[in-house]
Steps between C-alpha positions, in 0.01 A plus 500: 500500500639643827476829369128450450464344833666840633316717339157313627631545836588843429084595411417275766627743750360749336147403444407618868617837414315816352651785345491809697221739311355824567129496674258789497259495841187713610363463788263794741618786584472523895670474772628330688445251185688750311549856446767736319711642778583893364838514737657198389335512160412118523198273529473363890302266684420131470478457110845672431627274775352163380616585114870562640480155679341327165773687290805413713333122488457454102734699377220728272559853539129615629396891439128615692264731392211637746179584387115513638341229594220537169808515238703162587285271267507734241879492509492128476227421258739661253828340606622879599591328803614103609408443813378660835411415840190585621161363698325200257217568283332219292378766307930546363524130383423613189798713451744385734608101664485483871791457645641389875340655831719756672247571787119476590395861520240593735193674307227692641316859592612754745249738632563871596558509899146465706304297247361213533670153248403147611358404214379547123206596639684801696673573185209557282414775733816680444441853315747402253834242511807565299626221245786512227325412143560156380628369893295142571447489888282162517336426828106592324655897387443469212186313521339731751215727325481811730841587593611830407836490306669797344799366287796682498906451396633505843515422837582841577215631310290288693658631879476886387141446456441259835670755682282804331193313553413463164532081516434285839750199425764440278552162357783285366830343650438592858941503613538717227203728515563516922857586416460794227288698775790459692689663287241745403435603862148364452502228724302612780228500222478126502259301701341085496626321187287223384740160334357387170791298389811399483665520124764333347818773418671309215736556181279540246641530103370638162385192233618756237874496742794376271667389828150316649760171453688651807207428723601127600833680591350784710236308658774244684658823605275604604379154662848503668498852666204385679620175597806690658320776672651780254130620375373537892818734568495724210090521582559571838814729485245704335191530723327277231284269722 
């Protein structure tokens, strides 16, 4: 009898516990969300940085893949991938369960330097705005029957073209757009922005996931690193904000 009552005690302490696994993520690839450094041959930015903290946390030994913005659901549709962390679209709840909120991510359209953005009405008279396929801005976007979109993979993309002309605005996730001309040189280029929302940035993981059990686990991690501040550091030790 005691050794049964020992032995109870013994899974008792071990029922909180989850074996350490291995975890494939995707997320954008953009910084300063994340990008593949070519000196230190590593992924940096805020991404890399959160999936350290939630590794070191849970004990799961996390690996990252980067890809454009239009390939992420088809990685997770087909399991390819677990989990990522990216901006919310109702549109993925049929492939993935929502997770926890990292952040609210500020959402809009920034026009080329000069020209005039107040409103939807000053955007539909943009000679063309840059959007990445498949990216849900909400704020009446998508809803709005004469503005001039040309879809393309990248935020990048998007800036060349601003910058040649060939687009008025660029449109998307306004820190990180703002922050790639930076780093383009392209910044001067940039003008009004115009806020359409704000978007939930949350953990996001496949249905077809063999790990999607973990997600209780991750999501009080994650729940915990922004009760103790350690999400607003790591977003602001790298110009995410």
């Amino acid at each position: 009898m005691g050794k049964v009552i020992g032995l109870l005690a013994v899974l008792l302490c071990l029922g909180g516990q989850v074996a350490a696994r291995d975890l494939r993520f995707i997320t954008i690839d953009v910084a300063p969300w994340a990008a593949f450094d070519p000196e230190t041959k590593k992924i940096t930015g805020v991404f890399p940085a959160v999936m350290d903290e939630l590794s070191r946390r849970t004990g799961h030994n996390i690996t990252t893949t980067l890809q454009p913005f239009a390939r992420i659901d088809r990685e997770l549709e087909t399991g390819a991938q677990d989990c990522t962390v990216i901006i919310w679209n109702d549109d993925r709840s049929r492939i993935v369960r929502k997770g926890e909120r990292l952040a609210l991510h500020p959402i809009g359209i920034i026009a080329a330097k000069g020209v005039q953005l107040n409103t939807l009405e000053d955007a539909a008279r943009l000679d063309g705005i840059s959007v990445l396929r498949g990216l849900t801005l909400g704020g009446g976007f998508e809803s709005a029957p004469r503005l001039r979109k040309e879809y393309d993979t990248d935020y990048a993309t998007g800036l060349r073209k601003l910058a040649h002309g060939r687009v008025q605005a660029v449109a998307g996730a306004m820190p990180t757009i703002r922050y790639q001309a930076q780093q383009m040189g392209l910044s001067q280029h940039l003008g009004a922005q115009l806020l359409l929302s704000n978007i939930d940035l949350v953990l996001q993981c496949s249905l077809k996931s063999p790990n999607l059990d973990l997600m209780e686990q991750m999501n009080r991690t994650i729940l915990d690193m922004r009760d103790d501040g350690s999400l607003d550091a790591i977003f602001q030790a790298n110009s995410f904000s």
